[in-house]
C-alpha positions as CSV (number, residue, x, y, z in Angstrom):
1,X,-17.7,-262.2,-2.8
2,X,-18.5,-260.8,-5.9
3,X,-16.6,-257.5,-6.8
4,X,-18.7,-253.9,-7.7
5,X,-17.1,-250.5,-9.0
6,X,-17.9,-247.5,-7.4
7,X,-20.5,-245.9,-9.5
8,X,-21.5,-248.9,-11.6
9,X,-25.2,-249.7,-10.6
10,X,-26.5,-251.9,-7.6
11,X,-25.4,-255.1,-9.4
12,X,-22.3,-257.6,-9.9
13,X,-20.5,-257.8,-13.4
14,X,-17.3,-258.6,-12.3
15,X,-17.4,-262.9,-11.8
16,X,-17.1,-264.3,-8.5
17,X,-14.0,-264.6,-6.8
18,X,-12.3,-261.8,-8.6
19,X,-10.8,-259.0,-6.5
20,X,-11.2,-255.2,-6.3
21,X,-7.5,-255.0,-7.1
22,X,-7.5,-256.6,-10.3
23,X,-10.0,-253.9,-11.9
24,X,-7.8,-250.6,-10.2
25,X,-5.2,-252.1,-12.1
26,X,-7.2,-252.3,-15.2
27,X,-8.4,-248.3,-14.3
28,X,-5.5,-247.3,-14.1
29,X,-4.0,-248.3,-17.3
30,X,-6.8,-247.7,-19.5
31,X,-7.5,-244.2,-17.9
32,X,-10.4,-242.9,-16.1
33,X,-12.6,-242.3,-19.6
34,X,-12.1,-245.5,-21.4
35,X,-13.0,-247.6,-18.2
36,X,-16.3,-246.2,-17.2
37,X,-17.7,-246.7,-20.9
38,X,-16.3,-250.1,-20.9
39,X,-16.8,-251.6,-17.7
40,X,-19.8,-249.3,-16.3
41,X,-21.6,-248.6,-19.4
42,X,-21.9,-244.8,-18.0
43,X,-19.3,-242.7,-20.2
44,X,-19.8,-239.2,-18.8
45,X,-18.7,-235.7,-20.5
46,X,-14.9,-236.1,-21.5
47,X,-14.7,-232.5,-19.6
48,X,-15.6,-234.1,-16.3
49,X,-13.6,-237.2,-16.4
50,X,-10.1,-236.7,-17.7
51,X,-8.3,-235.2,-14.9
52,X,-9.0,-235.7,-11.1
53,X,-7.2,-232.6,-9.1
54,X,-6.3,-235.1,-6.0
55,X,-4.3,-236.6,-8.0
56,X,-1.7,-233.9,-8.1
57,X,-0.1,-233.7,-4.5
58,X,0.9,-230.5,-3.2
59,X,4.7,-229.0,-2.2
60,X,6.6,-226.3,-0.7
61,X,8.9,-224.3,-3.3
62,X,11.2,-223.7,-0.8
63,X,11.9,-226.7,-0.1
64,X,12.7,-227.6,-3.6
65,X,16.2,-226.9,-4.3
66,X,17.6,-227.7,-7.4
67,X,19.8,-231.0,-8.1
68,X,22.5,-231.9,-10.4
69,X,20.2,-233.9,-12.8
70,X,16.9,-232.2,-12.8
71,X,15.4,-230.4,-16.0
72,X,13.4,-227.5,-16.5
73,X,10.9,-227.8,-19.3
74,X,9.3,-224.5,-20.7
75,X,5.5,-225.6,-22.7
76,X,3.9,-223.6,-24.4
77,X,0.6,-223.6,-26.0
78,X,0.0,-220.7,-28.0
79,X,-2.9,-218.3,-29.2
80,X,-2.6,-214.7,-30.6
81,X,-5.3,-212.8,-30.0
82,X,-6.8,-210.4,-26.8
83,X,-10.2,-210.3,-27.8
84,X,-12.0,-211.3,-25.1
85,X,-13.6,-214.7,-25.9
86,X,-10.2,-215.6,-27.6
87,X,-8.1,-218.9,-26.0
88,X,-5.9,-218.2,-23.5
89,X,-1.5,-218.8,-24.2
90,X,-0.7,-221.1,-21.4
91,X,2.8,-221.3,-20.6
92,X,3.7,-224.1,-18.1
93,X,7.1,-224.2,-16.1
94,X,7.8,-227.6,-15.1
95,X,10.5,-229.2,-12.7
96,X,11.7,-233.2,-14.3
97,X,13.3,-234.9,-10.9
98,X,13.5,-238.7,-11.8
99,X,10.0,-239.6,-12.2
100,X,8.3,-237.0,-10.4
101,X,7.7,-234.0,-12.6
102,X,7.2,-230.3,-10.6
103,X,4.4,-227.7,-11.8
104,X,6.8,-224.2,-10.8
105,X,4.6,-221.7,-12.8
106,X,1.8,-221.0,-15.2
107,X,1.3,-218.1,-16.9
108,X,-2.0,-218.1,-18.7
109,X,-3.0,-215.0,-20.8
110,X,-5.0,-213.6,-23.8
111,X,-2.0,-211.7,-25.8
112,X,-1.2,-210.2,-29.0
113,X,1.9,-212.0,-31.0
114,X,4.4,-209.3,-29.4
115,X,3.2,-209.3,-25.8
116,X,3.3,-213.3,-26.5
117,X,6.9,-213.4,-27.9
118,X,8.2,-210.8,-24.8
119,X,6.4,-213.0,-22.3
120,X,8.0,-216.2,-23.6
121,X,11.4,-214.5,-23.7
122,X,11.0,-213.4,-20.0
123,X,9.9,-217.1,-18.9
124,X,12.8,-218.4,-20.7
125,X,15.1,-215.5,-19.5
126,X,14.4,-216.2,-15.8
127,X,14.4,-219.8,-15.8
128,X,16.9,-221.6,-18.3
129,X,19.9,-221.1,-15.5
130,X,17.9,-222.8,-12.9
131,X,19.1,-226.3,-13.4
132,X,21.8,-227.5,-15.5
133,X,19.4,-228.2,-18.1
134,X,16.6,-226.4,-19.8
135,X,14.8,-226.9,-23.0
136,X,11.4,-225.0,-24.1
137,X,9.0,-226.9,-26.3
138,X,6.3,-224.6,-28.3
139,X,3.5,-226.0,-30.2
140,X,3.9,-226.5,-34.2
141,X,0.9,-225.1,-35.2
142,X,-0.2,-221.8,-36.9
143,X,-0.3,-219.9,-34.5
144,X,3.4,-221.0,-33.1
145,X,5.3,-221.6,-36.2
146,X,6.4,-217.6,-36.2
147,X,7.6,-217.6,-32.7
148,X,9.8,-221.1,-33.5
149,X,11.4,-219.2,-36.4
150,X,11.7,-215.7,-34.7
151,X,13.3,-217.2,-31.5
152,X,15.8,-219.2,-33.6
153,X,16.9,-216.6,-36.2
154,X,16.6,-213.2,-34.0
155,X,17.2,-214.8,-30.5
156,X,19.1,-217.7,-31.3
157,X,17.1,-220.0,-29.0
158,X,16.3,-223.4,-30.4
159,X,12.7,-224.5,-29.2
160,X,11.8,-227.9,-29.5
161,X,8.8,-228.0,-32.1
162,X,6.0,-230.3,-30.9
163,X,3.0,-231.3,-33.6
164,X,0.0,-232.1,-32.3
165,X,-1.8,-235.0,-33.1
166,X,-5.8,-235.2,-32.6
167,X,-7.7,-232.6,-30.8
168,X,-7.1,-231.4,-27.6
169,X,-9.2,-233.5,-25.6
170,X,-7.8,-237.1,-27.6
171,X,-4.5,-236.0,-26.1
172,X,-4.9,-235.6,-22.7
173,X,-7.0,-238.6,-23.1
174,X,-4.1,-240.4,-24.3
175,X,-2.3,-239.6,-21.3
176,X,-4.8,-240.1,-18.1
177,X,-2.6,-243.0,-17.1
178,X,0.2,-241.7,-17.5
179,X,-0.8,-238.5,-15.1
180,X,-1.5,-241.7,-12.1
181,X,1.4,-243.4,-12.7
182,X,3.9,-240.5,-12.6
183,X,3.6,-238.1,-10.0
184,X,3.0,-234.9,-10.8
185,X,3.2,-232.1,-8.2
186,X,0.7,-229.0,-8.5
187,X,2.2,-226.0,-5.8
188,X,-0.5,-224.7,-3.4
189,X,-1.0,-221.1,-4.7
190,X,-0.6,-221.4,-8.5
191,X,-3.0,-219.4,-9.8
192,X,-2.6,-220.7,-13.3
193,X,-4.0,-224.0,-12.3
194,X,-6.9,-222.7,-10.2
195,X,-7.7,-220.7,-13.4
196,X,-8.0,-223.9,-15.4
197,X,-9.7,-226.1,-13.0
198,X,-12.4,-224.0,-13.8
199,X,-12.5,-224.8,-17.3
């Protein structure tokens, strides 16, 4: 029987005797984006396409003790400004067990470069004794260059500097099958990712 993807139009392009299988395997290495424009000929809005929320599976926090190997990793994406139609600071507290990676927190908010800096020290504060290892990773860009040099000369914390490569949307591209083939688990009530499921 000849093989059809779900969405593709009424019509066979895959050759005969080929099997569903084969092409989920494809999907899921090239990402979600890349296949449909391929394979389908139906690219639809990056904005729509990159991340699927079933994919994230839910858990209980108290069930989640901690364990002598895991890792908590502190991101942050930073922006300094309130104004109203300014980006948002996303901080994200994440749980490394093995392959499985656990979403504990986000705290998304339009702040200043102090109310920034206090909040990262407070998300840093309460978390870095968690787990027997902790590292926080800050974005090298303009607007967190002065928070990497502050925190290591005033604070002596040593944040890993990360520099971005490509917009926004050409990383997360990057990394659709990545986000299938690792588990990643999203806590029920997080309001930090209802927030951005929005956007």
């Amino acid at each position: 029987m000849a093989g059809f993807i779900e969405g593709a139009p009424a019509r066979s392009f895959i050759p005969n005797g080929n099997r569903g299988r084969r092409w989920s395997k494809t999907k899921l290495a090239m990402g979600t984006l890349d296949f449909s424009a391929q394979y389908q000929q139906a690219p639809v809005p990056e904005q729509g396409n990159l991340i699927h929320w079933p994919w994230f599976q839910r858990y209980d926090p108290a069930q989640l003790g901690p364990e002598p190997n895991d890792e908590i990793i502190i991101s942050c994406d930073t922006a300094q400004s309130s104004k109203e139609l300014s980006s948002y600071s996303v901080i994200m507290i994440a749980m490394a067990r093995g392959e499985s990676v656990y979403i504990r927190d986000v705290v998304r908010q339009q702040l200043e470069y102090r109310a920034l800096r206090q909040q990262v020290l407070e998300v840093y504060r309460r978390w870095k004794n968690i787990c027997g290892r902790c590292s926080l990773h800050i974005e090298d860009t303009v607007g967190g260059k002065s928070l990497i040099q502050e925190l290591k000369q005033d604070y002596r914390i040593h944040p890993v500097a990360i520099k971005p490569v490509g917009d926004k949307i050409m990383r997360m591209a990057t990394q659709t099958s990545n986000l299938r083939l690792v588990l990643y688990f999203c806590r029920a009530t997080l309001h930090g990712c209802r927030s951005s499921k929005k956007k």
